[in-house]
C-alpha positions in Angstrom: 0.0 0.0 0.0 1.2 3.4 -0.8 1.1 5.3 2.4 2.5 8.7 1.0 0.0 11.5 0.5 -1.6 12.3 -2.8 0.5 12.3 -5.8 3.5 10.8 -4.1 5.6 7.9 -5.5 8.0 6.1 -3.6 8.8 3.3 -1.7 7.9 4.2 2.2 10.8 2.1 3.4 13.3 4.7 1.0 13.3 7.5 2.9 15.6 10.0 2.2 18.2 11.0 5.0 17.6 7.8 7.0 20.8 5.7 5.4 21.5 1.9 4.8 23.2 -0.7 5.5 25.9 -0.5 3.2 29.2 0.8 3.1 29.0 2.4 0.2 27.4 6.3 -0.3 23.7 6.1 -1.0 23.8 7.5 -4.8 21.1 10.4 -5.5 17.5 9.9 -4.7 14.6 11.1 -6.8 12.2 13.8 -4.3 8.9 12.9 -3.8 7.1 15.4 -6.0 4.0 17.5 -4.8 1.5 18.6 -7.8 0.1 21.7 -6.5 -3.6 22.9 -7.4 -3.8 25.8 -10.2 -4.4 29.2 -8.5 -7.3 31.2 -8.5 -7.2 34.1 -10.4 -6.0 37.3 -8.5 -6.9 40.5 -8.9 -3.6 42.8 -9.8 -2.4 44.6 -7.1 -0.6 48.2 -8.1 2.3 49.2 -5.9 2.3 52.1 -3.8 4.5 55.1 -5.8 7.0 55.4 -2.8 8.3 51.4 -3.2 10.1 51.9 -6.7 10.2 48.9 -7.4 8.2 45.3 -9.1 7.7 42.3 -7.5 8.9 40.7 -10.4 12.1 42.4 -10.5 14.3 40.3 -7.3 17.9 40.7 -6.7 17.9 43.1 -9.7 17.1 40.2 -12.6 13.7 41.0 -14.4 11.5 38.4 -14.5 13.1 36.3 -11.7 10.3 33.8 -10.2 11.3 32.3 -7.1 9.1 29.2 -7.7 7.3 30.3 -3.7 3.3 31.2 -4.2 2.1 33.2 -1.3 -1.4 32.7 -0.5 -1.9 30.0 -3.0 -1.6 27.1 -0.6 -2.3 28.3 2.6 -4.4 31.4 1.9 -2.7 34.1 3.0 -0.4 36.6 1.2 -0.8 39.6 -0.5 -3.8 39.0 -3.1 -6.0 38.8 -0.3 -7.8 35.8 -0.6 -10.1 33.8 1.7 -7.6 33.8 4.0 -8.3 37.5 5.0 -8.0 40.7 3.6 -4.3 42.0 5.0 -2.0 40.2 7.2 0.9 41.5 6.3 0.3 40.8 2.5 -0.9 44.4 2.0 -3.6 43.4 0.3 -6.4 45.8 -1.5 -8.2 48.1 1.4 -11.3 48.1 -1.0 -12.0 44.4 -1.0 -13.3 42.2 1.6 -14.0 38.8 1.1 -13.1 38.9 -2.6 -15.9 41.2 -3.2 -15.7 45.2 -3.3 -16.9 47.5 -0.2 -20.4 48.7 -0.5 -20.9 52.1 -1.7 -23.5 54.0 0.9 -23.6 57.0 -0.5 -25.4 55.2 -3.3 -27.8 52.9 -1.3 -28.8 55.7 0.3 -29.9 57.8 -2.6 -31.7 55.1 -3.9 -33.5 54.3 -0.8 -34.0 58.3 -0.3 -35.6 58.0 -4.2 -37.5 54.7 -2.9 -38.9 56.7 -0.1 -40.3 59.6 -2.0 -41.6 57.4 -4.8 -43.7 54.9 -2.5 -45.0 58.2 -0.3 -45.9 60.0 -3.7 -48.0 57.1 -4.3 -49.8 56.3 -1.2 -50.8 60.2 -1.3 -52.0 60.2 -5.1 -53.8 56.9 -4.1 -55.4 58.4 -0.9 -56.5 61.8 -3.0 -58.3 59.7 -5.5 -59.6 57.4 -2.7 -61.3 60.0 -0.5 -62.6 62.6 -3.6 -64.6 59.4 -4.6 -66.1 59.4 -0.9 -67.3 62.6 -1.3 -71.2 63.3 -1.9 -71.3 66.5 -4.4 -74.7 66.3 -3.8 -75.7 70.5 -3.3 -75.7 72.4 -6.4 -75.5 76.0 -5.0 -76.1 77.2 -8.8 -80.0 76.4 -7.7 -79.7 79.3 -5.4 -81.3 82.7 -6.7 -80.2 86.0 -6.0 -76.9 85.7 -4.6 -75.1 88.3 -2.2 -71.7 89.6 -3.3 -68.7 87.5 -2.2 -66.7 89.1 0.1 -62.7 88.2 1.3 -61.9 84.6 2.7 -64.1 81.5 2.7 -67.5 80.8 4.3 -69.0 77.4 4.7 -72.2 76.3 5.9 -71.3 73.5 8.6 -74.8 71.1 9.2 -75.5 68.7 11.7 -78.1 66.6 10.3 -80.7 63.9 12.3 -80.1 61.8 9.4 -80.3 58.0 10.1 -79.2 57.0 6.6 -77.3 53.6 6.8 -77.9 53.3 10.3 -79.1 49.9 11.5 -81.9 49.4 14.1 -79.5 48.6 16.9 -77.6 52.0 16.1 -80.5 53.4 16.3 -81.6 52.5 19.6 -77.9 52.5 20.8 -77.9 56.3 19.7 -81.2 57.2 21.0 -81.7 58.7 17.0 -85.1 57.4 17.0 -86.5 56.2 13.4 -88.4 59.1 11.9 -88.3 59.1 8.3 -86.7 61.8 6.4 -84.0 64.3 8.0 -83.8 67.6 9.8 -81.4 69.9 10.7 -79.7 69.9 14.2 -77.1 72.3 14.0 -76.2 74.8 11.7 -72.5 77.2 11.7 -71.2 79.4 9.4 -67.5 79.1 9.5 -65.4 82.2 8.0 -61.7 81.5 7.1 -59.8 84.5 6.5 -56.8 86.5 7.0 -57.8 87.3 10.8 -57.8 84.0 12.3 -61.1 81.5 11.3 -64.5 82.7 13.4 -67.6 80.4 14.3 -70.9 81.6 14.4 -73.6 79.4 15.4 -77.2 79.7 14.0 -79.7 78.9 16.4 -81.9 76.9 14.8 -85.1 78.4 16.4 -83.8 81.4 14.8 -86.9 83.8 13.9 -86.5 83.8 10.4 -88.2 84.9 6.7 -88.3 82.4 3.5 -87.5 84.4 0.4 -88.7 83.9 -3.2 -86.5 81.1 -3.9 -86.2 78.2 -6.8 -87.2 74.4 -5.9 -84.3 72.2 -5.9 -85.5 69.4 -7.4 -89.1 70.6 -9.4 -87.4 73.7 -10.7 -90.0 75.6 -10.2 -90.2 79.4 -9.0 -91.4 80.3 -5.0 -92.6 83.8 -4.5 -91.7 85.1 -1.4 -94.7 86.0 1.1 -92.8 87.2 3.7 -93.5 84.2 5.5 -91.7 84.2 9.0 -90.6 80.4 10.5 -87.6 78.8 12.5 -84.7 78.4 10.8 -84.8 74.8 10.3 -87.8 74.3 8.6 -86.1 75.9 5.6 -84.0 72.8 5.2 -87.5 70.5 5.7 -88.9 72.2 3.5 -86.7 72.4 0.6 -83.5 70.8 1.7 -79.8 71.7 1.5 -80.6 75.0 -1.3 -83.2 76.7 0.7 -81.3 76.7 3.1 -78.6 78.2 1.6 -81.1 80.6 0.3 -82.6 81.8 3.3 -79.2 82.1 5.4 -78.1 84.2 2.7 -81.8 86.6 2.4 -81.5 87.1 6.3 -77.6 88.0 6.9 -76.3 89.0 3.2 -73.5 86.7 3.6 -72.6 84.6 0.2 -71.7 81.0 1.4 -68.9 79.3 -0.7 -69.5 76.1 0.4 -71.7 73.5 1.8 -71.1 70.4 4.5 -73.3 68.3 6.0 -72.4 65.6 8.4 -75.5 62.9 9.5 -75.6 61.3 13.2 -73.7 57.8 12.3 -70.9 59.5 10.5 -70.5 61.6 13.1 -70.3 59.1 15.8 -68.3 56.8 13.8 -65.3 59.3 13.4 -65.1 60.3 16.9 -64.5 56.1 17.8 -62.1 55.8 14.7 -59.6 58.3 16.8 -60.0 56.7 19.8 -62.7 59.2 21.3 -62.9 63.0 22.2 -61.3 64.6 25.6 -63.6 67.3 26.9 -63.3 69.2 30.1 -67.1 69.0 31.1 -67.4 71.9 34.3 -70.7 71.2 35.3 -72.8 67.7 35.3 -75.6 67.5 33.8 -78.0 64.6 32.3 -80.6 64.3 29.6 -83.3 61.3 28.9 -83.5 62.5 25.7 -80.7 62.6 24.1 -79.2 60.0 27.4 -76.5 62.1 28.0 -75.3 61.9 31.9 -72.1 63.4 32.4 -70.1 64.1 35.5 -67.9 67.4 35.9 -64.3 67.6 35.0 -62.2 66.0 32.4 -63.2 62.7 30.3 -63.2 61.1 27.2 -66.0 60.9 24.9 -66.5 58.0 22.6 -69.3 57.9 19.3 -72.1 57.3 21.1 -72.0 59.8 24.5 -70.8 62.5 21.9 -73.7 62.2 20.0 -75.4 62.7 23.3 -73.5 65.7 24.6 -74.1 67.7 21.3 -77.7 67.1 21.2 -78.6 68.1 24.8 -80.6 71.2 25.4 -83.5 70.2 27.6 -80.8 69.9 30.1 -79.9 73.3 30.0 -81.6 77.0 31.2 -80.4 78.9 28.0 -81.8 75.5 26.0 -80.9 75.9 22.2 -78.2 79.1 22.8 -76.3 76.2 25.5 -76.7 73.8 23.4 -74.8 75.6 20.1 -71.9 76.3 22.8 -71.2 72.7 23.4 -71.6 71.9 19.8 -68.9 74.8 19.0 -66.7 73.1 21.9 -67.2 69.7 21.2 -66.3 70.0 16.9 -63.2 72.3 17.8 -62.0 69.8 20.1 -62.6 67.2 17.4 -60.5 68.7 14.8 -58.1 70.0 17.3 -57.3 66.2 17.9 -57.7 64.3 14.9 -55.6 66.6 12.8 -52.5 65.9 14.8 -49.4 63.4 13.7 -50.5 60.1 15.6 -53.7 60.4 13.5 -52.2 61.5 10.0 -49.1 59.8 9.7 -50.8 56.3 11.3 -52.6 54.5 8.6 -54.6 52.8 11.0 -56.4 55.8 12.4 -56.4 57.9 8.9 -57.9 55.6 7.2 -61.1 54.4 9.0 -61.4 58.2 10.3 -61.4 59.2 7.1 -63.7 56.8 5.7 -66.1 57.4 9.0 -66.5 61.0 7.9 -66.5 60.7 4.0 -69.0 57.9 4.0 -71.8 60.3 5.7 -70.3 63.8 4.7 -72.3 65.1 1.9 -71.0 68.6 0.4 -71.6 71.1 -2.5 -70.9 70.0 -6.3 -67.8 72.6 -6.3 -66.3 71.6 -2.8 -62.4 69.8 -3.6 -60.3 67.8 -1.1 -58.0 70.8 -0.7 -60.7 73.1 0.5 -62.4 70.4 2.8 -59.2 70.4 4.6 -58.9 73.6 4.7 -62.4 74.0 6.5 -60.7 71.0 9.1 -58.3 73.1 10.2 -59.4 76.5 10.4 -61.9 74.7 12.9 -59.2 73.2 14.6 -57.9 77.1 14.8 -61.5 78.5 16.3 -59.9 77.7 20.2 -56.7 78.6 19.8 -54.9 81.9 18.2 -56.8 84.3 16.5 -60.1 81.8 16.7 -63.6 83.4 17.6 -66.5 81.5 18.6 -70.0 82.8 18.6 -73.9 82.5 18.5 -76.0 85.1 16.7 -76.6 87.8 18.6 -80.0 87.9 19.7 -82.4 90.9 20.5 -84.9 88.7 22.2 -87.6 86.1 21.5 -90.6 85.9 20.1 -93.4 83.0 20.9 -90.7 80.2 21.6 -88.7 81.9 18.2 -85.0 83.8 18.8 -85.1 87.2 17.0 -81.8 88.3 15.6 -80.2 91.8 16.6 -80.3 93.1 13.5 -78.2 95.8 14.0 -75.4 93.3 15.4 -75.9 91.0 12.5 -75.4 93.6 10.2 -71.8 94.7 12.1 -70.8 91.5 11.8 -71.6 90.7 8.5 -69.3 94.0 7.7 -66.7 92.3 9.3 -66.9 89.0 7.6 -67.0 90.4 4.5 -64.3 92.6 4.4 -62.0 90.2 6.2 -61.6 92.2 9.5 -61.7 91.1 13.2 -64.9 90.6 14.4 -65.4 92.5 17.4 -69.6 92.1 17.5 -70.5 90.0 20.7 -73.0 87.3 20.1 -74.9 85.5 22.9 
């Protein structure tokens, strides 16, 4: 058996430098010879300037090769191999491993591009996603005789009793009752202008006359009879363009724009953030609407919000309280849904978004941009330059609130011409 290692010949019991029995000289022995394994390829090194010099030029004879391959056997050496990347071989600072150093300057461009790409698209998405939401269901172009527009923005902001999509459960869990059709229960104009956004609440047993005006959906003319009835029963009457109409006949304000927000939308966005904080400073409690509140701070989900806003049986100044806590409870709203946890977390801006848009119904010419727009400049009624109000009110009239005219005209100045509102309402 040959017991030398691979590629050796030889007898084992001939081994060199061991002698023999005889006298004479052992005469010349052939060496075991060694076939060594081809070399990978190496990638050339250059010398550094300073040695002067080639590798391939030793003791002064070009093209000398000492037959010794460093790194090929054992993996070391200066081509930097497996072995490792220097050890004393001074091999290439940009390789490890055999492969080149990453480049992070250029990873992080990319993933900078990446970044900007994938956001650009989730908001183009989203846009498209929530303008199909919308309801462009008002067409102010029904409305006749018009007022003048003045500086900044005006929106009509309703609160409507309507039970669309509700179930029967939702019902009774809201206390909305099931009467058919749908009335108003709230009604705001909201001005956004240069001097801070201002509130103004329209009471809706507000005293008040139905002009000649154009039916929405008959197209037929209404001469005005100077027929005097609460404010609400405009909207029963002819819905969302009468009212327009007749907000417009009695203050001389133009309205830009139209938004109205039913009962189940309205509870549904306030649980898709997690519910309201309000600092309530009296208790109070209602069969009613089934509010029952304590005093102090506390959080507000869908349901007892729905409540708190649609008290006013509970309170001495009834309606005129009751548009207070309303103001309150929707600046708090947008004051805490248009903050970073909710925008930038896809699980909160989506189902709040979808909450409100489901429900929301708005005029034909009302875009994305000025919807938000309306969102924050209610967030800004509490804080800054933000005014809150009711009507101002001269008095009442068989159950009916009678505007101050003179007041209403003042402020209606103000609006207008963008200025700060300085009229006190009630």
């Amino acid at each position: 058996m040959n017991d030398w290692p691979d590629r050796r010949t030889g007898d084992r019991s001939e081994r060199y430098g061991q002698g023999s029995a005889s006298p004479q000289p052992e005469s010349a022995r052939a060496m075991p010879h060694i076939q060594r394994r081809p070399a990978p390829p190496q990638r050339p090194t250059v010398p550094p300037q300073s040695q002067g010099y080639d590798d391939r030029y030793q003791g002064g004879q070009p093209g000398y090769d000492s037959g010794y391959n460093t790194g090929q056997v054992y993996g070391g050496g200066a081509g930097g191999g497996r072995g490792g990347s220097d050890g004393g071989g001074g091999g290439d600072a940009g390789y490890v491993q055999g492969r080149p150093a990453p480049d992070w300057r250029r990873r992080i461009k990319l993933g900078a591009l990446t970044l900007v790409v994938v956001l650009l698209v989730v908001s183009v998405s989203t846009y498209f996603w929530a303008d199909g939401k919308l309801k462009r269901e008002v067409d102010l172009a029904k409305v006749i005789e018009r007022p003048e527009a003045g500086d900044g923005t005006n929106y009509l902001i309703v609160g409507s009793d309507s039970r669309e999509g509700m179930s029967a459960e939702e019902k009774k869990r809201l206390r909305t009752g099931s009467a058919e059709g749908k009335r108003t229960d709230s009604m705001m104009i909201l001005h956004d202008g240069s001097n801070g956004p201002t509130l103004v609440s329209l009471p809706r047993d507000s005293q008040v006359e139905i002009p000649s005006f154009k039916g929405s959906e008959s197209g037929k003319m209404f001469q005005g009879t100077g027929r005097q009835v609460k404010l609400n029963a405009a909207y029963a009457e002819d819905g969302p363009e009468l009212l327009v109409r007749t907000v417009e006949f009695n203050t001389g304000l133009r309205i830009d724009h139209y938004v109205e927000i039913g009962f189940g939308g309205f509870a549904q966005i306030v649980d898709a953030i997690g519910g309201v904080e309000l600092d309530i400073p009296k208790a109070f409690k209602d069969k009613k609407s089934g509010a029952d509140f304590q005093a102090g701070k506390q959080t507000l989900n869908g349901e007892q919000s729905l409540a708190f806003v649609r008290t006013r049986y509970a309170f001495a100044g009834s309606d005129l309280d009751r548009t207070k806590n309303q103001q309150k409870f929707l600046a708090a709203l947008a004051s805490q849904t248009a903050t970073p946890s909710t925008i930038l977390n896809p699980f909160k801006l989506y189902p709040t978004m979808g909450a409100g848009l489901d429900t929301l119904i708005v005029d034909k010419d009302m875009s994305l941009w000025a919807l938000g727009n309306m969102f924050f400049a209610m967030k800004g009624v509490t804080g800054g330059d933000g005014t809150s109000m009711n009507m101002p009110i001269s008095g009442s009239n068989g159950g009916n609130l009678v505007w101050d005219k003179a007041k209403v005209k003042q402020l209606v100045e103000q609006l207008k011409n963008d200025e700060k509102v300085t009229v006190k309402g009630n």
